[in-house]
N, C-alpha and C positions, 0 to 999 in steps of 0.2 A: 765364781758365779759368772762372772766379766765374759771371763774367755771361754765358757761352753756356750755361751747365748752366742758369743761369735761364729764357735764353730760351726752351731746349729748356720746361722747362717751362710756360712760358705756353703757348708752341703748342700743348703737348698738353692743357693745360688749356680753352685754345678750342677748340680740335676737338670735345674732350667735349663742351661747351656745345652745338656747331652739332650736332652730332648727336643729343642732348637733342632740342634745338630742332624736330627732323627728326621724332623718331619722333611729339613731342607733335603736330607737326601734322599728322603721319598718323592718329593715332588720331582727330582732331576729324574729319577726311574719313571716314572708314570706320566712322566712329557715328551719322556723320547722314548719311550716304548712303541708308539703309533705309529712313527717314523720306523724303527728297523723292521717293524712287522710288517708295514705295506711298501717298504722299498723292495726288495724284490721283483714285487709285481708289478711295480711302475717303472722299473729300472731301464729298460726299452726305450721309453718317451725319453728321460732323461740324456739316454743316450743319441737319438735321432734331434733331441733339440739342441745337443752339444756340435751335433757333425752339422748338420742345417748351417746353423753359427759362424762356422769355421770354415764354408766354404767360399773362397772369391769369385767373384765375377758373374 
């Protein structure tokens, strides 16, 4: 009786983890999503403020 009530608990102890696991790596998708999609198009600027930067004198 002991050791099902344990196991019940791990399972549900992993489940939460995979689920964890789940949302964290939705958030990593859906924060840099906005980023690859509008670089691109701003790629330019980034570029002209890298050379701006680097020139002397």
């Amino acid at each position: 009786m002991k050791k099902s009530y344990i196991s019940r608990i791990t399972v549900a102890v992993k489940e939460e983890q995979i689920m964890l696991a789940e949302s964290k790596y939705s958030v990593i998708i859906m924060s840099s999503a906005p980023v690859l999609l509008f670089y691109p198009f701003i790629r330019k600027y980034f570029v002209k403020g890298v050379m701006i930067g680097s020139i002397k004198g």
